[in-house]
NUGU-644887 format. One record per residue: residue number from 0; residue in three letters; chain; x, y, z of N, C-alpha, C in turn. Coordinates in steps of 0.2 Angstrom, whole numbers. Example, Ala and Ser with C-alpha at 12.3 -4.5 7.8 and 13.67 -1.06 7.14 Angstrom:
BEGIN
+-----+---------+--------+-------+-------+-------+-------+-------+-------+-------+-------+-------+
| num | residuo | cadena |  n.c1 |  n.c2 |  n.c3 | ca.c1 | ca.c2 | ca.c3 |  c.c1 |  c.c2 |  c.c3 |
+-----+---------+--------+-------+-------+-------+-------+-------+-------+-------+-------+-------+
|   0 |     ALA |      A |    66 |   -28 |    39 |    62 |   -22 |    39 |    66 |   -16 |    39 |
|   1 |     SER |      A |    64 |   -11 |    35 |    68 |    -5 |    36 |    64 |     0 |    39 |
+-----+---------+--------+-------+-------+-------+-------+-------+-------+-------+-------+-------+
***
This chain:
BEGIN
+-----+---------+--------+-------+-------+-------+-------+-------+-------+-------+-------+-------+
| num | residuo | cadena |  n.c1 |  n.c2 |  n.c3 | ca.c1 | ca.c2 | ca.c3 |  c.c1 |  c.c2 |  c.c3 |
+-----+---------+--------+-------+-------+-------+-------+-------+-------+-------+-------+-------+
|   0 |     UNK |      A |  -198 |  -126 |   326 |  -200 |  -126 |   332 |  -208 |  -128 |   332 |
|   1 |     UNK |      A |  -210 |  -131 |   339 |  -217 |  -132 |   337 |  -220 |  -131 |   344 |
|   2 |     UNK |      A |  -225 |  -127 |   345 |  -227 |  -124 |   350 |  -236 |  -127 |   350 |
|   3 |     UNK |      A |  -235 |  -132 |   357 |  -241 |  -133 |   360 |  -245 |  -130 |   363 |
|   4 |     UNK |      A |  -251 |  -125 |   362 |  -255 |  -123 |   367 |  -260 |  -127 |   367 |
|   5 |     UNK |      A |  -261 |  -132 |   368 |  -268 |  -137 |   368 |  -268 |  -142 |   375 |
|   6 |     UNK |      A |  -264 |  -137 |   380 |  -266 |  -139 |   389 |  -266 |  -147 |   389 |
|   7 |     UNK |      A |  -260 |  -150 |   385 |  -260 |  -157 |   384 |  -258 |  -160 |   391 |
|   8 |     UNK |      A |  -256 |  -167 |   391 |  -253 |  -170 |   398 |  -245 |  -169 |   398 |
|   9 |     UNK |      A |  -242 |  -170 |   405 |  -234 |  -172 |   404 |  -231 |  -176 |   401 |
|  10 |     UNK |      A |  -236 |  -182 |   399 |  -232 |  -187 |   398 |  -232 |  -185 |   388 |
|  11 |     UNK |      A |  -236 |  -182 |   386 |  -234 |  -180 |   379 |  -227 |  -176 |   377 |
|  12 |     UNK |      A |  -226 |  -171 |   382 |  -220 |  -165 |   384 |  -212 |  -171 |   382 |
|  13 |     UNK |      A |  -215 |  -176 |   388 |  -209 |  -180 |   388 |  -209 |  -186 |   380 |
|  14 |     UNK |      A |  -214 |  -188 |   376 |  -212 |  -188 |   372 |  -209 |  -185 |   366 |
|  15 |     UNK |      A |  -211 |  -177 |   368 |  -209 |  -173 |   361 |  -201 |  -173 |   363 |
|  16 |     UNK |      A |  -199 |  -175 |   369 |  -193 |  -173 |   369 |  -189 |  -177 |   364 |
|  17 |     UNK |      A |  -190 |  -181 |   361 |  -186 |  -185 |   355 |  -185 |  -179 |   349 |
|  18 |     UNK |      A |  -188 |  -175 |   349 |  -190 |  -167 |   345 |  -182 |  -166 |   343 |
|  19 |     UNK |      A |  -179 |  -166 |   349 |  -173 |  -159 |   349 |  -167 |  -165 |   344 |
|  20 |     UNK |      A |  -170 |  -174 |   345 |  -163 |  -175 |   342 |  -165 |  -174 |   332 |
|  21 |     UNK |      A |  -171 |  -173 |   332 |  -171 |  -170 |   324 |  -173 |  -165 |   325 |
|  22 |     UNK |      A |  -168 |  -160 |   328 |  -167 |  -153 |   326 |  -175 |  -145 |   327 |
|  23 |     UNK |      A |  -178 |  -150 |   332 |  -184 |  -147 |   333 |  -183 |  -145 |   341 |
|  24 |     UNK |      A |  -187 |  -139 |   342 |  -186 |  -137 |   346 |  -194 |  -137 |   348 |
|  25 |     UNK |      A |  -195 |  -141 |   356 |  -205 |  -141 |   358 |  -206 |  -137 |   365 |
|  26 |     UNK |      A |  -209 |  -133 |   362 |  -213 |  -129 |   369 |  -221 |  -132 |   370 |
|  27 |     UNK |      A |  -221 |  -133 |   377 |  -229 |  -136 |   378 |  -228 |  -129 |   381 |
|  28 |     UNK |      A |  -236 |  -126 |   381 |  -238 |  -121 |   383 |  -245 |  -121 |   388 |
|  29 |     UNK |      A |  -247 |  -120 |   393 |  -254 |  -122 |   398 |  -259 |  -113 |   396 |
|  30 |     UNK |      A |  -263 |  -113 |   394 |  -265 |  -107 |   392 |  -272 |  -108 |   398 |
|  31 |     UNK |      A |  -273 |  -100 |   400 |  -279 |  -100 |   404 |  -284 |   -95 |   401 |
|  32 |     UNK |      A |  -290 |   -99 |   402 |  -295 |   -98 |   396 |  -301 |   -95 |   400 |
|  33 |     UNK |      A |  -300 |   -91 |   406 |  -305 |   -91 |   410 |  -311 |   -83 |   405 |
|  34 |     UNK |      A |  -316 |   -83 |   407 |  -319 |   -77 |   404 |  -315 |   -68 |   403 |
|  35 |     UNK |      A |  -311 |   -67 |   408 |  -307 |   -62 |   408 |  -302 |   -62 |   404 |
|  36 |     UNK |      A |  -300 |   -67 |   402 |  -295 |   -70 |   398 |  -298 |   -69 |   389 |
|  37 |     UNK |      A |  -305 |   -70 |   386 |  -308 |   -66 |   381 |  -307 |   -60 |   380 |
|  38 |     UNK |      A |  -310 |   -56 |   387 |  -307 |   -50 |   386 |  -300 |   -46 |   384 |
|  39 |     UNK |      A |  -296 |   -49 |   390 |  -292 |   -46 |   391 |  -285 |   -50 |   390 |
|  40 |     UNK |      A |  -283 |   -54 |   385 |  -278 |   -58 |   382 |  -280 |   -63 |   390 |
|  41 |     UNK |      A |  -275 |   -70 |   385 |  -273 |   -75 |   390 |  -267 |   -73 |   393 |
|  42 |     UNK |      A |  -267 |   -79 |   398 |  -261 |   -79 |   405 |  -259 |   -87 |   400 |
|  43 |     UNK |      A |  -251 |   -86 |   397 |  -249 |   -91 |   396 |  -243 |   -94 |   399 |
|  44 |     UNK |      A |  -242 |  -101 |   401 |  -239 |  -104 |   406 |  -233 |  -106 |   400 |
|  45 |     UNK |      A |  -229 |  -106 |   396 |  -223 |  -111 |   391 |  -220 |  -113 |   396 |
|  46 |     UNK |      A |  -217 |  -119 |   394 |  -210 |  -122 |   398 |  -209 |  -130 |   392 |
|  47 |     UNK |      A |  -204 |  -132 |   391 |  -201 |  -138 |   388 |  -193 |  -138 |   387 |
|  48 |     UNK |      A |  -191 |  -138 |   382 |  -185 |  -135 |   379 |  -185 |  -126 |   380 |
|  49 |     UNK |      A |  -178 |  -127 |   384 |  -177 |  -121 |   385 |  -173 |  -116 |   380 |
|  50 |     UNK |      A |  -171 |  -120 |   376 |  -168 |  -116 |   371 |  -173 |  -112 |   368 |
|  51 |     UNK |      A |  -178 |  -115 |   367 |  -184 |  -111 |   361 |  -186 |  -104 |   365 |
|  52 |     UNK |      A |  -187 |  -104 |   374 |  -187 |   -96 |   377 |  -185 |   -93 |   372 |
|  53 |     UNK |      A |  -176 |   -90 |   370 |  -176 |   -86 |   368 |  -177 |   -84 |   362 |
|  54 |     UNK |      A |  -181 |   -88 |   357 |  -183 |   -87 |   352 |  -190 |   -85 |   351 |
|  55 |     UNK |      A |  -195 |   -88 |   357 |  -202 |   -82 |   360 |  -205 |   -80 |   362 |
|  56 |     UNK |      A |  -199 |   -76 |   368 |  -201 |   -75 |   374 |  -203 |   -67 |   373 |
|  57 |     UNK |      A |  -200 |   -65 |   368 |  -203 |   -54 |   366 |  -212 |   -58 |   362 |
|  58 |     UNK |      A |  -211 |   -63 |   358 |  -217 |   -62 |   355 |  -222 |   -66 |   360 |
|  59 |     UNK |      A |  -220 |   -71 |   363 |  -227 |   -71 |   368 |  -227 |   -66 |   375 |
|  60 |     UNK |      A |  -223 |   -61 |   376 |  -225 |   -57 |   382 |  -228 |   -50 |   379 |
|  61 |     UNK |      A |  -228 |   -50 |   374 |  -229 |   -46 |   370 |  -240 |   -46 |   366 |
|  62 |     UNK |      A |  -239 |   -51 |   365 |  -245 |   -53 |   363 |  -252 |   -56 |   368 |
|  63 |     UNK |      A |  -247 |   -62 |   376 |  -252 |   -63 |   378 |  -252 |   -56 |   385 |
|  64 |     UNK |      A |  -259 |   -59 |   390 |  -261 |   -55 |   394 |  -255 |   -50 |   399 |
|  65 |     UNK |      A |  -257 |   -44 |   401 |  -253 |   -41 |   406 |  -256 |   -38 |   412 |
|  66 |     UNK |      A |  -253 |   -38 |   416 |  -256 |   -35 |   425 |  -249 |   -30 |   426 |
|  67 |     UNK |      A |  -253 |   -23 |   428 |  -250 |   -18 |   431 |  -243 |   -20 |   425 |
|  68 |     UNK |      A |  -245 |   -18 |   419 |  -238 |   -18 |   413 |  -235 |   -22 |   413 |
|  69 |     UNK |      A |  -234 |   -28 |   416 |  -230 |   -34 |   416 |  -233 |   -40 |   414 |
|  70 |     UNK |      A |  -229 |   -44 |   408 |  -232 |   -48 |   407 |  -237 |   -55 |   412 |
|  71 |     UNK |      A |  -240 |   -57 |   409 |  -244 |   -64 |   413 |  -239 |   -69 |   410 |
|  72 |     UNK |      A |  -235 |   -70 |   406 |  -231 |   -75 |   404 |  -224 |   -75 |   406 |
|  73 |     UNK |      A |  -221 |   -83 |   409 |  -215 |   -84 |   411 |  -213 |   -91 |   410 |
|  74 |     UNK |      A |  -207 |   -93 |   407 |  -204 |   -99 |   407 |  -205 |  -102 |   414 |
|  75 |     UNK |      A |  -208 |  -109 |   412 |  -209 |  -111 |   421 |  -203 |  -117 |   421 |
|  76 |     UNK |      A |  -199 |  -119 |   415 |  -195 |  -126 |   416 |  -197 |  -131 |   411 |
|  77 |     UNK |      A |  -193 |  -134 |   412 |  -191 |  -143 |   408 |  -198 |  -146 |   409 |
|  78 |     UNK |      A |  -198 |  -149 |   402 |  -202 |  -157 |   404 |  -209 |  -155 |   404 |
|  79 |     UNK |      A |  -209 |  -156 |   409 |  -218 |  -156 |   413 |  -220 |  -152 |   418 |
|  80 |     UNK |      A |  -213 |  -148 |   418 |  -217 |  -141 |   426 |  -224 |  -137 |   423 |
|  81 |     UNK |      A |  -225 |  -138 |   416 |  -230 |  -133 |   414 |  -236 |  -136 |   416 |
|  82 |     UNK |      A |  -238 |  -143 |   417 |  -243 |  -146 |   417 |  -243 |  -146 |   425 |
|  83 |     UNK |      A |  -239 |  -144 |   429 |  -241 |  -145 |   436 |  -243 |  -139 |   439 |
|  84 |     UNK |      A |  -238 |  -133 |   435 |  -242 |  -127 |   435 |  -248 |  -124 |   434 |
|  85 |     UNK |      A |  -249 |  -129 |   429 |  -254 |  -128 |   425 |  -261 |  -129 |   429 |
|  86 |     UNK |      A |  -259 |  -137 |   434 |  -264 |  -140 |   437 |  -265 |  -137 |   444 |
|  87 |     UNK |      A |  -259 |  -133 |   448 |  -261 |  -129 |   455 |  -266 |  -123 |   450 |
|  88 |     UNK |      A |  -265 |  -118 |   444 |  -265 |  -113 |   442 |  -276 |  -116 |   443 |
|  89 |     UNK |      A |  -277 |  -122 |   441 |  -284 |  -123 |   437 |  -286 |  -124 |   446 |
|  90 |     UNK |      A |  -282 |  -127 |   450 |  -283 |  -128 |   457 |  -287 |  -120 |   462 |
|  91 |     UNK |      A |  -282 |  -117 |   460 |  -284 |  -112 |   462 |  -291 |  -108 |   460 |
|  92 |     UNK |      A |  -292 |  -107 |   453 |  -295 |  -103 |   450 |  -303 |  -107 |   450 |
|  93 |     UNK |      A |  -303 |  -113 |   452 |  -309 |  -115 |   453 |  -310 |  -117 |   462 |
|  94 |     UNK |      A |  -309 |  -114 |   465 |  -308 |  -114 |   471 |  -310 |  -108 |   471 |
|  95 |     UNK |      A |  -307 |  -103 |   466 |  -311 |   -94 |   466 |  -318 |   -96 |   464 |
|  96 |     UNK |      A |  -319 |   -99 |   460 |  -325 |   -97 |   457 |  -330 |  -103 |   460 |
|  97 |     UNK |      A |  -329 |  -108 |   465 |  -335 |  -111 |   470 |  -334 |  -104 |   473 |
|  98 |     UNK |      A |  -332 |  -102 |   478 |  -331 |   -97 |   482 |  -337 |   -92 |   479 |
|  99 |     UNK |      A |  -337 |   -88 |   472 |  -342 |   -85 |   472 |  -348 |   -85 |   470 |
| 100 |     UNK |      A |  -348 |   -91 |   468 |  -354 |   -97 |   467 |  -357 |   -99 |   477 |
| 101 |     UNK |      A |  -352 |  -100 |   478 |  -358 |  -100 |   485 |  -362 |   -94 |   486 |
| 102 |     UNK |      A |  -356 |   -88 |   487 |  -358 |   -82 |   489 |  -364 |   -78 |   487 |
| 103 |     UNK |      A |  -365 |   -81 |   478 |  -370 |   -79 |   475 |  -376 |   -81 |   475 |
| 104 |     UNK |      A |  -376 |   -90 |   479 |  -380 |   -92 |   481 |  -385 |   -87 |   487 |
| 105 |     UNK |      A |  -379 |   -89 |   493 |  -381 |   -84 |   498 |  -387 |   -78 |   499 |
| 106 |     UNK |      A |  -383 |   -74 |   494 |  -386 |   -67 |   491 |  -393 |   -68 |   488 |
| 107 |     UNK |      A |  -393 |   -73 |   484 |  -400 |   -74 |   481 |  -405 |   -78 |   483 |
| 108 |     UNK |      A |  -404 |   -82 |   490 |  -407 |   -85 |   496 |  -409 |   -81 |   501 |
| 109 |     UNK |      A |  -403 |   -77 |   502 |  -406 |   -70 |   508 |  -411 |   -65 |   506 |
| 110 |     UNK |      A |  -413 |   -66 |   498 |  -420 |   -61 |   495 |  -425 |   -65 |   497 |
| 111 |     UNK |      A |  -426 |   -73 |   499 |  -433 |   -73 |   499 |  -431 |   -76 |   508 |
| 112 |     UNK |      A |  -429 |   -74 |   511 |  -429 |   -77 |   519 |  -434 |   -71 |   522 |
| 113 |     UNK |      A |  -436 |   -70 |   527 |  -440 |   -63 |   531 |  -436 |   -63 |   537 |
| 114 |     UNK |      A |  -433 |   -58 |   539 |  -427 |   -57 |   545 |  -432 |   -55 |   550 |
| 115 |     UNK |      A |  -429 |   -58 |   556 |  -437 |   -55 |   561 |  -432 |   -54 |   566 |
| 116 |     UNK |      A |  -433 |   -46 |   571 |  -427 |   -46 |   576 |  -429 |   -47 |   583 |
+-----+---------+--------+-------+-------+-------+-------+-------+-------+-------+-------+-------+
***
């Protein structure tokens, strides 16, 4: 088995799949590497070959991040779903952090403004 976390493209997923005809099994994996993520384990995405799930699904739910006891980790599918996944999940998460990045602006703008009523 050979297990990708290096948030490759789809188009490499879909070459490992020559993998399974010499008896390998390829999990690509999209791992998130945000700062909470040092602390508090990663949220990992796996998906390719489905057979390989049942071989490390206890040890990656085990190992990466959890919310309210439940893993952050779940098979998303064949192929390429991890990389789409992967790309709404980076979509989002940077969408969070302009969002606090303005706001943090705001706050440290409104220290030097003088409010007059």
């Amino acid at each position: 088995m050979i297990i990708d976390c290096g948030n490759s493209e789809y188009q490499d997923t879909a070459r490992r799949d020559e993998l399974k005809a010499k008896g390998l099994l390829y999990v690509c994996s999209g791992v998130s590497d945000g700062e909470e993520d040092a602390r508090y384990g990663s949220s990992v995405i796996p998906g390719g070959n489905p057979e390989a799930w049942k071989h490390i699904q206890q040890i990656f739910q085990t190992i990466f991040a959890k919310a309210d006891n439940e893993p952050c980790c779940g098979w998303v599918g064949e192929g390429g779903a991890v990389y789409f996944v992967k790309m709404v999940h980076n979509g989002m998460w940077k969408k969070v952090k302009c969002n606090q990045n303005v706001k943090w602006n705001m706050v440290k703008c409104n220290r030097y403004v003088k409010h007059s009523i």
